[in-house]
Short mmCIF file of the C-alpha atoms (twelve columns), coordinates in Angstrom:
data_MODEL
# 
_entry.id   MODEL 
# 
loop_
_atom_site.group_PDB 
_atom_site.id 
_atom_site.type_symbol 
_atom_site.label_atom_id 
_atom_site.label_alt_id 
_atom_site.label_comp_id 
_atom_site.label_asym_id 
_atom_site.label_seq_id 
_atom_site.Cartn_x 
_atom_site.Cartn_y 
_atom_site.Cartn_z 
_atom_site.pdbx_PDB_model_num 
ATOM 1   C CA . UNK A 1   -19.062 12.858  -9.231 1 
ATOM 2   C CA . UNK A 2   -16.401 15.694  -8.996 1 
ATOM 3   C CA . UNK A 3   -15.754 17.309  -5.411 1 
ATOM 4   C CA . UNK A 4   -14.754 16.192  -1.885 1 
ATOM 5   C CA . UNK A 5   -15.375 12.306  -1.278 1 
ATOM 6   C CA . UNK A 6   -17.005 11.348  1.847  1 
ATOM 7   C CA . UNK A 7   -14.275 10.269  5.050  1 
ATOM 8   C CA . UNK A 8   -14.634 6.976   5.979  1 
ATOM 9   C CA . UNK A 9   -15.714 7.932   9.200  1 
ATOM 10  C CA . UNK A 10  -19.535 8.449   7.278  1 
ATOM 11  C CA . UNK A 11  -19.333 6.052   4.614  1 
ATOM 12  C CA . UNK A 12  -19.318 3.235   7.099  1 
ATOM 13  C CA . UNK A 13  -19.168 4.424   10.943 1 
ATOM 14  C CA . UNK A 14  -21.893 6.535   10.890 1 
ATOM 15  C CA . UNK A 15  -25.289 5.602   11.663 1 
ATOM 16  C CA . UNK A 16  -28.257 6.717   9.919  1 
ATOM 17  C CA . UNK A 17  -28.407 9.033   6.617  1 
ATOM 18  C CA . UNK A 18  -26.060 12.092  7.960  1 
ATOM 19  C CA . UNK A 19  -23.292 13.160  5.361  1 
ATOM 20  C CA . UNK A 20  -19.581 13.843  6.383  1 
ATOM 21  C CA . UNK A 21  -17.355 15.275  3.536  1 
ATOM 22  C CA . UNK A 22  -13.672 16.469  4.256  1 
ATOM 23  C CA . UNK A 23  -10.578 16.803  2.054  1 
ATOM 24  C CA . UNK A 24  -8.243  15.849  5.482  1 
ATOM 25  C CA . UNK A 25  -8.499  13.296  8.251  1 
ATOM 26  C CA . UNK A 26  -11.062 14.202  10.804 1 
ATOM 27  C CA . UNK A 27  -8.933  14.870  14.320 1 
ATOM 28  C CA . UNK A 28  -11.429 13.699  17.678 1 
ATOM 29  C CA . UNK A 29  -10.620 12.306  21.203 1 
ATOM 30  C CA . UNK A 30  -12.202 10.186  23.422 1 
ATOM 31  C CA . UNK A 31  -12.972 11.234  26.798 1 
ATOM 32  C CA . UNK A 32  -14.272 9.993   30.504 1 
ATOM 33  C CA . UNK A 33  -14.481 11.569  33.816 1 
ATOM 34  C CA . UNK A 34  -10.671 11.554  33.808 1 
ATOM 35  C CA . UNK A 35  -10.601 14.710  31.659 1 
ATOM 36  C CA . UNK A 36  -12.735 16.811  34.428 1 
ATOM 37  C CA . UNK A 37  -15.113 19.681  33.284 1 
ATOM 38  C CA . UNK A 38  -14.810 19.543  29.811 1 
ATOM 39  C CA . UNK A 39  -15.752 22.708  27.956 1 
ATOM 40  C CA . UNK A 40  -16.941 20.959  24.360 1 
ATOM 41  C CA . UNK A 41  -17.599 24.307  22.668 1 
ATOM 42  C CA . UNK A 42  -14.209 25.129  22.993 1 
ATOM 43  C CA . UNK A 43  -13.060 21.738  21.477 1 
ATOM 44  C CA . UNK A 44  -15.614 21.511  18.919 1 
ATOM 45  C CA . UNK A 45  -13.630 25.063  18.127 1 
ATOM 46  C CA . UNK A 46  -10.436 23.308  18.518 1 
ATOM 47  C CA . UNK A 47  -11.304 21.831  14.773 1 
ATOM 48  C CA . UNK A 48  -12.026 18.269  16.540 1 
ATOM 49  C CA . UNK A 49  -14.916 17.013  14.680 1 
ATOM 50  C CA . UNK A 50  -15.729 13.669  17.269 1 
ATOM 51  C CA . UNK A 51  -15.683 12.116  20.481 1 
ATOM 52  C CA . UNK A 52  -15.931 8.680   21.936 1 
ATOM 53  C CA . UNK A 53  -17.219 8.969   25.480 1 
ATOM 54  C CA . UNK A 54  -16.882 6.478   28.331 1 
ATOM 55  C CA . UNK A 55  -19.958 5.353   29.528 1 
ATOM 56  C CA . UNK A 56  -19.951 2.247   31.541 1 
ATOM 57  C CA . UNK A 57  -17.415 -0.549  32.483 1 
ATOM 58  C CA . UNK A 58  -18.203 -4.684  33.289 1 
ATOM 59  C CA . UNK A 59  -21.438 -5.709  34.131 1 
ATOM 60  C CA . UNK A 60  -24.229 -6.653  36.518 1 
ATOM 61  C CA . UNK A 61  -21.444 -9.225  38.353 1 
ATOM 62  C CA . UNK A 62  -20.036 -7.106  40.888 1 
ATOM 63  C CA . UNK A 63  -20.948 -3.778  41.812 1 
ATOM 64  C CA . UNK A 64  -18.122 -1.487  42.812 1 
ATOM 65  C CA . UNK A 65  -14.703 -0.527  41.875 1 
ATOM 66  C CA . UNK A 66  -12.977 -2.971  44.379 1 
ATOM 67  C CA . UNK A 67  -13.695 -5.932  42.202 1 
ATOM 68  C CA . UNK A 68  -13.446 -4.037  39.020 1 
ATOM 69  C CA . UNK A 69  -17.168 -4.637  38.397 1 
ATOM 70  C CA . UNK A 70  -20.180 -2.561  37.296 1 
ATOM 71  C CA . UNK A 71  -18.918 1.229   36.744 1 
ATOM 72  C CA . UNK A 72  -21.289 3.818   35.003 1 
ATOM 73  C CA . UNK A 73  -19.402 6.460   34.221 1 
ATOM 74  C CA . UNK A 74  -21.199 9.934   35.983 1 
ATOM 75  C CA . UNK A 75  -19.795 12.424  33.276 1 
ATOM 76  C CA . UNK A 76  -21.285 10.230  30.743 1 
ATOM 77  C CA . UNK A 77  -24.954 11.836  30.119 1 
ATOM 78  C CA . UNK A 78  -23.335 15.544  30.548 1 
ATOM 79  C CA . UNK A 79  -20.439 14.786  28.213 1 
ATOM 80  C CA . UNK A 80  -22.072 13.154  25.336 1 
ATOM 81  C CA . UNK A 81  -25.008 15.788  25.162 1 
ATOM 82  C CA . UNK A 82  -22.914 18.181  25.651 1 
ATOM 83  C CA . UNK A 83  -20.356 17.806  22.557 1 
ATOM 84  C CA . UNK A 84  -23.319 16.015  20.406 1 
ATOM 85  C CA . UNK A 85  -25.117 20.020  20.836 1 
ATOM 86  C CA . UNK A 86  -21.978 21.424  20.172 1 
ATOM 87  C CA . UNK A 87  -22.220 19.570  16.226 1 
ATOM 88  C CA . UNK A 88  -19.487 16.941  17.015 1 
ATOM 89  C CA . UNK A 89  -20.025 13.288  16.028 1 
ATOM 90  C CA . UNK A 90  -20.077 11.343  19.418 1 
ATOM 91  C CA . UNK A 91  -20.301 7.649   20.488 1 
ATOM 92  C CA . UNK A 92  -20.267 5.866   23.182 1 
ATOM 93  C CA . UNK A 93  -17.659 3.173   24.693 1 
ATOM 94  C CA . UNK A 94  -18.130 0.440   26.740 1 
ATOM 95  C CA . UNK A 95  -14.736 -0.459  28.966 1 
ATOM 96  C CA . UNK A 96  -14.597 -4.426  29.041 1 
ATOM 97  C CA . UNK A 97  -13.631 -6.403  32.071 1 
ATOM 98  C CA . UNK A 98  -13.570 -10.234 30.658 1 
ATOM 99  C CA . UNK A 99  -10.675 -10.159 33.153 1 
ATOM 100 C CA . UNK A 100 -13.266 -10.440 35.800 1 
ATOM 101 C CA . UNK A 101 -15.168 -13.694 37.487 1 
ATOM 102 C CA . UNK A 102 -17.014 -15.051 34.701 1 
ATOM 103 C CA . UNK A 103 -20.739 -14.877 35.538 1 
ATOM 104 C CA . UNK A 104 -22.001 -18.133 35.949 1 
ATOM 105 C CA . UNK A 105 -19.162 -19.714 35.247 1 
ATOM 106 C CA . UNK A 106 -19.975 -19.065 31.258 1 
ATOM 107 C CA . UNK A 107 -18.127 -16.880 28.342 1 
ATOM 108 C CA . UNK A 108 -21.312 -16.614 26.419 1 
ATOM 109 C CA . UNK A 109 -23.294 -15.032 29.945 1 
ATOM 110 C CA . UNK A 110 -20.575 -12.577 30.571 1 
ATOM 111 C CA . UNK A 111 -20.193 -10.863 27.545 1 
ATOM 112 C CA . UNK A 112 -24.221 -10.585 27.501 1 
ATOM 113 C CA . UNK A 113 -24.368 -9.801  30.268 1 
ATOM 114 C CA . UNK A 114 -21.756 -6.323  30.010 1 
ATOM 115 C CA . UNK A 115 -23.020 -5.757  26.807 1 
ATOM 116 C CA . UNK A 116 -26.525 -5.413  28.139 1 
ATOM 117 C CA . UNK A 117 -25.441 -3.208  30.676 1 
ATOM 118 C CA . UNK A 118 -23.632 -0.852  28.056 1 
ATOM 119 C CA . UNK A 119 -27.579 -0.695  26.395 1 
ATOM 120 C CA . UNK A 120 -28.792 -0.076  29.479 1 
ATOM 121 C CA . UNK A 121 -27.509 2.900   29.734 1 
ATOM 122 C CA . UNK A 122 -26.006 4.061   25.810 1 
ATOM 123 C CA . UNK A 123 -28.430 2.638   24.396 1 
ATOM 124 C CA . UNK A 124 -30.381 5.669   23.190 1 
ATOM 125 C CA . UNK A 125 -27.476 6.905   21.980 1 
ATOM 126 C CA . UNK A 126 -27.043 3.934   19.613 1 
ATOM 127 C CA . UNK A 127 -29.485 5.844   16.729 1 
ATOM 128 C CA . UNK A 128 -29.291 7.492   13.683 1 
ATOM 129 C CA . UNK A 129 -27.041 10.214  14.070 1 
ATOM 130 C CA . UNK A 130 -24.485 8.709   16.178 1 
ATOM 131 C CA . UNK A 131 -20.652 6.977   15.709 1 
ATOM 132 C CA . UNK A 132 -21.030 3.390   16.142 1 
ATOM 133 C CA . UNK A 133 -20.622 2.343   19.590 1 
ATOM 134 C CA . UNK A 134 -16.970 1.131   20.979 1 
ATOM 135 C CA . UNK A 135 -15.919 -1.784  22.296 1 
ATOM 136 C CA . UNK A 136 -13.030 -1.044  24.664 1 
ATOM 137 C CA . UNK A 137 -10.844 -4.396  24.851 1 
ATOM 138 C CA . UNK A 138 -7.922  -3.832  27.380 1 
ATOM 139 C CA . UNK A 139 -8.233  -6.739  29.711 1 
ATOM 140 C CA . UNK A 140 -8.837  -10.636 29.686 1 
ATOM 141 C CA . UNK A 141 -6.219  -11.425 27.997 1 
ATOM 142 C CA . UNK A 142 -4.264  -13.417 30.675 1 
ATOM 143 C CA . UNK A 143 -7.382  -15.289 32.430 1 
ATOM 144 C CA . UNK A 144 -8.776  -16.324 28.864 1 
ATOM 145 C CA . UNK A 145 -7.008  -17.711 25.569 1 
ATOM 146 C CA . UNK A 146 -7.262  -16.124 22.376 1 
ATOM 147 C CA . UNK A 147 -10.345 -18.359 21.211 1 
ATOM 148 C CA . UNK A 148 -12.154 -17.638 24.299 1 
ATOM 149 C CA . UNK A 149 -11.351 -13.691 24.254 1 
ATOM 150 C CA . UNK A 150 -12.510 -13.824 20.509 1 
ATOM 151 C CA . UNK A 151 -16.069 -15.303 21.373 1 
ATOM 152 C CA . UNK A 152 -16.359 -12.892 24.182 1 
ATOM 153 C CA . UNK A 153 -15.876 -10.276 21.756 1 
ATOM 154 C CA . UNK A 154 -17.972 -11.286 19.296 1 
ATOM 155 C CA . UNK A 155 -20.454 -12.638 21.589 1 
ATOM 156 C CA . UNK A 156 -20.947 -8.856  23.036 1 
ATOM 157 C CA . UNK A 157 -20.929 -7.644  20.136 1 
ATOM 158 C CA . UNK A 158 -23.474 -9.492  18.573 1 
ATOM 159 C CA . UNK A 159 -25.776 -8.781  21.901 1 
ATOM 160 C CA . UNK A 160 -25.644 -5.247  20.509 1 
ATOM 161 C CA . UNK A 161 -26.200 -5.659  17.015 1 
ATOM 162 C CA . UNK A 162 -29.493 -8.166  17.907 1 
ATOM 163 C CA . UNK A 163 -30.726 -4.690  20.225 1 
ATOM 164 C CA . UNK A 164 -30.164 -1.746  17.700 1 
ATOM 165 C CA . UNK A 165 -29.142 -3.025  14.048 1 
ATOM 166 C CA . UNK A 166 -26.085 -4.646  12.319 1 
ATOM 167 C CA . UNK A 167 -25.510 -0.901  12.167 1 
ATOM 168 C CA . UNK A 168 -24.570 -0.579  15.666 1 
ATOM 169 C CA . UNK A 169 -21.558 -3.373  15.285 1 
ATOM 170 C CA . UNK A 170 -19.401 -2.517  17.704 1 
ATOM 171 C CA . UNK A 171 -16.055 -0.767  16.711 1 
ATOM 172 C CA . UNK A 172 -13.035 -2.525  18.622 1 
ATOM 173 C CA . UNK A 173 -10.658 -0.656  20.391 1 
ATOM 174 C CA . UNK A 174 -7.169  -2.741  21.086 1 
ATOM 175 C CA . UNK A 175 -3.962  -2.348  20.807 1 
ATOM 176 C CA . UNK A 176 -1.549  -4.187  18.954 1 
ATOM 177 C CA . UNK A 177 -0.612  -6.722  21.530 1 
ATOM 178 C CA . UNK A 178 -4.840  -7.519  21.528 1 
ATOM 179 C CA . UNK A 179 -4.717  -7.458  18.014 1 
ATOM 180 C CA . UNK A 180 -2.180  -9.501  17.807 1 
ATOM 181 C CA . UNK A 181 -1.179  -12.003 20.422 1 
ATOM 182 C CA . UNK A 182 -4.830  -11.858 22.725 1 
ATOM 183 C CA . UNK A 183 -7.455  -12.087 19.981 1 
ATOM 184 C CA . UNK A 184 -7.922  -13.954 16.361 1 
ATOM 185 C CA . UNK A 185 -9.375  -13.315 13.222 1 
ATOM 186 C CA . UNK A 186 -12.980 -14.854 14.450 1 
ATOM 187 C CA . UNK A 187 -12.819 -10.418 15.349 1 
ATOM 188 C CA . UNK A 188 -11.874 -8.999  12.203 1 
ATOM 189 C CA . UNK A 189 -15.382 -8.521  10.617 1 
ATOM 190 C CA . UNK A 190 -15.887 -5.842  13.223 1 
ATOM 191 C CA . UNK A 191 -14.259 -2.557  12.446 1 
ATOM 192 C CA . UNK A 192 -10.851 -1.082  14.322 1 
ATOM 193 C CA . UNK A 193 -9.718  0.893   16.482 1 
ATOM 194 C CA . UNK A 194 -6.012  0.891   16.689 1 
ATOM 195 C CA . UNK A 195 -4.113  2.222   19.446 1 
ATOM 196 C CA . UNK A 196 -0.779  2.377   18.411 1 
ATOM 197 C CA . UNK A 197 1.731   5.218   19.721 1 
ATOM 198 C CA . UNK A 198 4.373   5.753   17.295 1 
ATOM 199 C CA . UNK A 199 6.053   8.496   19.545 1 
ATOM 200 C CA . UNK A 200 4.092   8.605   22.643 1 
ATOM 201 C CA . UNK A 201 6.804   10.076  24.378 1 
ATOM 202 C CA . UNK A 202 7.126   13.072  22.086 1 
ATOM 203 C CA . UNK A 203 3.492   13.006  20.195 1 
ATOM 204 C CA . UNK A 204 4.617   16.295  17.861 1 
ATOM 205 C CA . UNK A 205 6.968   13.706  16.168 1 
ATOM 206 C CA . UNK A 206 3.965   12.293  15.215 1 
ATOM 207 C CA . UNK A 207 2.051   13.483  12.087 1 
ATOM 208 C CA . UNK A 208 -1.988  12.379  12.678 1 
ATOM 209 C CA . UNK A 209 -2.988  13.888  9.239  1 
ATOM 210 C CA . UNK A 210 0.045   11.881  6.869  1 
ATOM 211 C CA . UNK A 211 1.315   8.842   9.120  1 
ATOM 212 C CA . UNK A 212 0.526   5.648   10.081 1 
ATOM 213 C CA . UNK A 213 0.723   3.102   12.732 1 
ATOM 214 C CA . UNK A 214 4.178   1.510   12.884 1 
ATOM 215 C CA . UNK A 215 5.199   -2.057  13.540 1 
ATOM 216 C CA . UNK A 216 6.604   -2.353  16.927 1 
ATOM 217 C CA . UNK A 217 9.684   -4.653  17.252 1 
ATOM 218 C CA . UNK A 218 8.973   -8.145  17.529 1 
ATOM 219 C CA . UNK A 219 5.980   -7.936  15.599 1 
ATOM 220 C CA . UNK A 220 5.083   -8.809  11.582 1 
ATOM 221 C CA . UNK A 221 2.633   -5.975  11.504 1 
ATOM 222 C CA . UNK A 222 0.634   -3.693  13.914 1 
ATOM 223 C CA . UNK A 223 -2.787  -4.738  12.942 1 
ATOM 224 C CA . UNK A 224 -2.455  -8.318  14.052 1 
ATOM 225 C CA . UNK A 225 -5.590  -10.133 13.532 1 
ATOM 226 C CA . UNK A 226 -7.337  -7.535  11.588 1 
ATOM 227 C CA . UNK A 227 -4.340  -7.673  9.090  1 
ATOM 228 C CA . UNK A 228 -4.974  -9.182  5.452  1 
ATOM 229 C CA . UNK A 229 -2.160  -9.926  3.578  1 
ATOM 230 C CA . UNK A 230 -1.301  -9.535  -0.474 1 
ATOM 231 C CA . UNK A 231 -0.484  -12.991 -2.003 1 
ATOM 232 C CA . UNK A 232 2.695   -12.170 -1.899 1 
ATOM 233 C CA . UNK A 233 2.703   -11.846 2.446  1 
ATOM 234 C CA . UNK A 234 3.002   -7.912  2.707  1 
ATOM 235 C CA . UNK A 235 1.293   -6.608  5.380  1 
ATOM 236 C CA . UNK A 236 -2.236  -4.909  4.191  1 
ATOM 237 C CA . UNK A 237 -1.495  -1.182  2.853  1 
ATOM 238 C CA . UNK A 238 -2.953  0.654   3.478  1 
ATOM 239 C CA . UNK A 239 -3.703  -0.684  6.698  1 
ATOM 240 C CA . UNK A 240 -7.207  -2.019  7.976  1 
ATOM 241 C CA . UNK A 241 -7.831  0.632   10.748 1 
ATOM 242 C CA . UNK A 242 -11.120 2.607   11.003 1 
ATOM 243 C CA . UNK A 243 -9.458  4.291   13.064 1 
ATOM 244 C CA . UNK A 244 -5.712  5.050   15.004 1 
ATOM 245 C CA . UNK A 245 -5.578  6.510   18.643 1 
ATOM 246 C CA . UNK A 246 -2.052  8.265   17.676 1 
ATOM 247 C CA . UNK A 247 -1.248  9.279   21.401 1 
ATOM 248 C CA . UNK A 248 -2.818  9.075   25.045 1 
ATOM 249 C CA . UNK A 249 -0.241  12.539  25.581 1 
ATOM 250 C CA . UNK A 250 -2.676  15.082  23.553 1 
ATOM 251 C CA . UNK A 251 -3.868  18.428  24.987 1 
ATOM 252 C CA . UNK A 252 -7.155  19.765  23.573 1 
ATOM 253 C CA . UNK A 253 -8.855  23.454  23.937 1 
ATOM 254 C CA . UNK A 254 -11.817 22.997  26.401 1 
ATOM 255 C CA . UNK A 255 -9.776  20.050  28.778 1 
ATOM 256 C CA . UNK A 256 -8.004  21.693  31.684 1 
ATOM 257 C CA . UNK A 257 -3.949  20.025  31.300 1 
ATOM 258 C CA . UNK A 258 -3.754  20.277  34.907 1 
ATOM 259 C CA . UNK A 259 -6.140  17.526  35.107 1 
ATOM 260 C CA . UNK A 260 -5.146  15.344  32.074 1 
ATOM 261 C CA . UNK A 261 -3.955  14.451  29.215 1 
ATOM 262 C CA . UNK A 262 -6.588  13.192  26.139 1 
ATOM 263 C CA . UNK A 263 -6.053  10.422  23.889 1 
ATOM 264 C CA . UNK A 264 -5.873  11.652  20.334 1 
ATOM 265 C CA . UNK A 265 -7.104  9.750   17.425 1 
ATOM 266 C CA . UNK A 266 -8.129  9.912   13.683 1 
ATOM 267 C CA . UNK A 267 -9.799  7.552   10.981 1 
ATOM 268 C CA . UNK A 268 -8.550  7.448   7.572  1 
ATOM 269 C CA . UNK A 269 -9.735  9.226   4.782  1 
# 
């Protein structure tokens, strides 16, 4: 069939029967209460086309900030009905904290237990309509090995899918040192979210539309245990990310600068 080809971001992020069809890379950001008032008309304007929203962090373990515990995120219901009425594609994200006391002493428990209170309160925003939900993985990595921090992830991520649908997988958001060194390829099934800064102290020198994530030194490849090499060893081109959070230095129309920066990512076409 001649014409425009669906992104990736529909083909296989989107949930439900919606169609997406661009000739570029889709441009979004992902947001919490960090970013203040947001106006979303104005970034829907912007050309920004969807937004991962912070909704809750940890679990039902510990209750306040103190002990990096339970944290629902108060933006969260404004924000993501807000840019979902505005006609951007939105999702929720869950911030893990496997870094945490496990609850009851038990991998398995903990990760149930944050995932369920991510559906507790995302969970209607897991439908038809929606970007797969996120899995934010940013910390465990020195209380738990790689094996363990794998079956946490897939553990909460499997809580999810037995709720709403192997349609709600979680996406995986990590950088390259998760990727790589904290997590292994038990993970890869789900889809990623790479953040990888190529020039994150001068983001114009990176391109969002044409470019890529770049090895860092001391590393084979930037997609660690998402990467699947050719026979012949090459890392995977092009590379395995759904998508790449290109800079945490972006401005955005609708987000007042004075109050903060906003991540900037894409997914592949």
């Amino acid at each position: 069939m001649n014409g425009p080809r669906p992104t990736h971001l529909s083909l296989t992020l989107l949930l439900g029967l919606q169609t997406f069809v661009a000739s570029a890379r889709e441009m979004g950001i992902d947001v919490s209460q960090f970013q203040g008032t947001i106006n979303w008309t104005q970034v829907k304007s912007s050309g920004k086309t969807f937004a991962f929203i912070r909704s809750t962090r940890g679990g039902s373990n510990a209750a306040d900030l103190t002990t990096s515990g339970r944290y629902d995120d108060p933006t969260f219901i404004t924000n993501i009905t807000q840019a979902k009425a505005t006609g951007l594609l939105v999702s929720a994200y869950h911030f893990a904290r496997a870094d945490t006391p496990l609850l009851n002493g038990s991998i398995t428990q903990d990760a149930a237990d944050e995932a369920n209170h991510f559906l507790s309160i995302a969970g209607p925003y897991m439908a038809a309509g929606y970007l797969r939900p996120v899995l934010d993985m940013e910390a465990g990595g020195t209380q738990l090995s790689a094996t363990q921090l794998s079956q946490w992830v897939n553990t909460f991520c499997s809580t999810i899918t037995a709720a709403k649908g192997a349609a709600a997988d979680p996406i995986v958001y990590v950088s390259t040192d998760y990727a790589y060194n904290q997590l292994d390829t038990s993970v890869n099934t789900h889809f990623l979210w790479l953040a990888r800064y190529n020039n994150n102290n001068n983001p114009a020198l990176t391109n969002a539309q044409t470019d890529a994530p770049q090895t860092p030194s001391g590393y084979n490849n930037p997609y660690g245990a998402w990467n699947k090499p050719s026979p012949t060893g090459a890392a995977q081109n092009p590379g395995p990310w759904s998508f790449w959070q290109y800079t945490s230095l972006g401005a955005c129309p609708g987000i007042d600068p004075a109050v903060n920066t906003v991540d900037g990512s894409a997914p592949p076409l």
